[in-house]
Backbone as CSV, one residue per row, in Angstrom:
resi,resn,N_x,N_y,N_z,CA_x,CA_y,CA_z,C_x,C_y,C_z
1,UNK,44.549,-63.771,123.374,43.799,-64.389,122.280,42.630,-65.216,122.821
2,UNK,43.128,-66.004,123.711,42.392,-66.834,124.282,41.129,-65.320,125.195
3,UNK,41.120,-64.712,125.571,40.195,-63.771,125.770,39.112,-63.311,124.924
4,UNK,39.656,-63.520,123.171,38.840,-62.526,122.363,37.694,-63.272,122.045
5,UNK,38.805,-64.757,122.504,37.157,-66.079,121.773,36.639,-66.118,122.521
6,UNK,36.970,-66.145,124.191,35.575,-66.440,125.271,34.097,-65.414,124.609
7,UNK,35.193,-64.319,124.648,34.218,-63.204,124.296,33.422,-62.939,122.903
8,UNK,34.078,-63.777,122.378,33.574,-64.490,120.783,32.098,-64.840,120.949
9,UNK,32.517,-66.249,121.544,31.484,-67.018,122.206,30.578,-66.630,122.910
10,UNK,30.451,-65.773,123.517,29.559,-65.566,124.750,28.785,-64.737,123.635
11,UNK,29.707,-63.617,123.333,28.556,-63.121,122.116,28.031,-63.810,121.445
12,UNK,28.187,-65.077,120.728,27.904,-65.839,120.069,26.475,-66.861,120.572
13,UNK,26.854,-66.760,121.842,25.685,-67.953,122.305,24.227,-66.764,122.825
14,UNK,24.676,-65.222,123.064,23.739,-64.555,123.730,23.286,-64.412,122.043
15,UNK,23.859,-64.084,120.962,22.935,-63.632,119.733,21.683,-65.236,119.394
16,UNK,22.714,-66.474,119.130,21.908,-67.532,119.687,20.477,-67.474,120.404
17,UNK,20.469,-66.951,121.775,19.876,-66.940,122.700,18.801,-66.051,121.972
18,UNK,18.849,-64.664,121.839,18.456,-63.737,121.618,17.412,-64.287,120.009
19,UNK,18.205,-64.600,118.947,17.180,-65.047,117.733,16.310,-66.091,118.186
20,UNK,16.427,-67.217,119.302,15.609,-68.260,120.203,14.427,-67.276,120.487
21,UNK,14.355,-66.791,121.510,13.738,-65.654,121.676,12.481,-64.710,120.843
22,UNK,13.217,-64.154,119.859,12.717,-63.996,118.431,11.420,-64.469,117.836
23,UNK,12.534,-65.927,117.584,11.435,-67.011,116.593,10.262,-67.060,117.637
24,UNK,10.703,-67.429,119.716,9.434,-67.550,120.063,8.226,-66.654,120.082
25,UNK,8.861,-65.484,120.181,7.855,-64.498,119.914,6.708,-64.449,119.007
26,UNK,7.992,-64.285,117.866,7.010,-64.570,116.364,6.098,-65.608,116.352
27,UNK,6.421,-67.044,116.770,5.474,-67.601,116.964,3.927,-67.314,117.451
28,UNK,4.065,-66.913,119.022,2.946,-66.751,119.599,2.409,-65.514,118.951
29,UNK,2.823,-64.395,118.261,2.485,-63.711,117.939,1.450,-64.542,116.378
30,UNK,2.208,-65.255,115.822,0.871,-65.935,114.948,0.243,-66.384,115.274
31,UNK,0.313,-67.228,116.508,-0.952,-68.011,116.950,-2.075,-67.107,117.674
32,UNK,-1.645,-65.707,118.204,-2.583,-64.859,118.261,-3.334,-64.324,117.227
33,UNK,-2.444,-63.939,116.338,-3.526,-63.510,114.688,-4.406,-64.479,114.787
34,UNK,-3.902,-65.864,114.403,-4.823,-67.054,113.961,-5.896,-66.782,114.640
35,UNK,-5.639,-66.706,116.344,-6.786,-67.428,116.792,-8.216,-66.073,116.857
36,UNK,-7.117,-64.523,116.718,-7.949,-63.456,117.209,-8.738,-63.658,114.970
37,UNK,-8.224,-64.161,113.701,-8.841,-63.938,113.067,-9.981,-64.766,113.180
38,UNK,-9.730,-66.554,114.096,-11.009,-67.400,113.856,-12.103,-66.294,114.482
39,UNK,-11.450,-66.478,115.172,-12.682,-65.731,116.327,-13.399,-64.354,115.606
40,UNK,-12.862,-63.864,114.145,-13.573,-62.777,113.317,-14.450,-63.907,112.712
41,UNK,-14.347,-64.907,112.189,-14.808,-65.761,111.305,-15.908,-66.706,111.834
42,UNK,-15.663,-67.169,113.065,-16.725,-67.257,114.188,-17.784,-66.296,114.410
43,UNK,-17.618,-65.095,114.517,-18.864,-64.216,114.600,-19.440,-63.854,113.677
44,UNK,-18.891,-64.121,112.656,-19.308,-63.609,111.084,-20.285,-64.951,111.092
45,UNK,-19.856,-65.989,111.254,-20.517,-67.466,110.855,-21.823,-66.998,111.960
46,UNK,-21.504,-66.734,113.325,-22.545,-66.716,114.547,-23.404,-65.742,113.802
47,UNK,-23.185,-64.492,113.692,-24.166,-63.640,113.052,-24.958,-64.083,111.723
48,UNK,-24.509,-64.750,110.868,-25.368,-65.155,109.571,-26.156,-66.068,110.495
49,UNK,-26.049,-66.865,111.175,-26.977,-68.438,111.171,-27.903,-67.449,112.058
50,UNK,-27.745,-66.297,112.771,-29.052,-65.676,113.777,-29.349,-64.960,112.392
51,UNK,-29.154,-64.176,111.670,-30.015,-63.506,110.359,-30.520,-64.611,109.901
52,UNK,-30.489,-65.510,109.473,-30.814,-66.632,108.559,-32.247,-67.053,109.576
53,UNK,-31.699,-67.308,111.021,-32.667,-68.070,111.982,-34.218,-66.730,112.142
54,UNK,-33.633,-65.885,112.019,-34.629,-64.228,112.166,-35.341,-64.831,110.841
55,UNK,-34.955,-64.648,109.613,-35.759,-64.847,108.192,-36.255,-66.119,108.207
56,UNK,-35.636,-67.261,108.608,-36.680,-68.407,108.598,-37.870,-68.302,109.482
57,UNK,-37.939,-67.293,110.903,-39.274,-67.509,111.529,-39.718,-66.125,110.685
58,UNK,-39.039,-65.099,110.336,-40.426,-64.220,109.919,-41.334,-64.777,108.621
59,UNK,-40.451,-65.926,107.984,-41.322,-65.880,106.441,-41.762,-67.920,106.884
């Protein structure tokens, strides 16, 4: 008996371990979206202010 719980446990602390794991993933995996969408939103912003800067010297 005393066998089935070690083995309880151990499973218990590796699934533990394993969803730890997981969540960190998921994490960095959003903070990559985030940072790969600023960085769409950044060039979108960079590109208007050079169109804008082009039309203020041609006119």
């Amino acid at each position: 008996m005393s066998e089935l719980n070690s083995q309880r446990s151990a499973i218990l602390r590796t699934k533990h371990h394993t969803d730890e794991t997981r969540q960190e993933q998921n994490r960095v995996k959003r903070m990559l979206l985030s940072i790969y969408q600023n960085k769409l939103v950044f060039k979108g912003l960079l590109i208007l202010i050079i169109i804008l800067l082009v039309i203020a010297n041609i006119g």
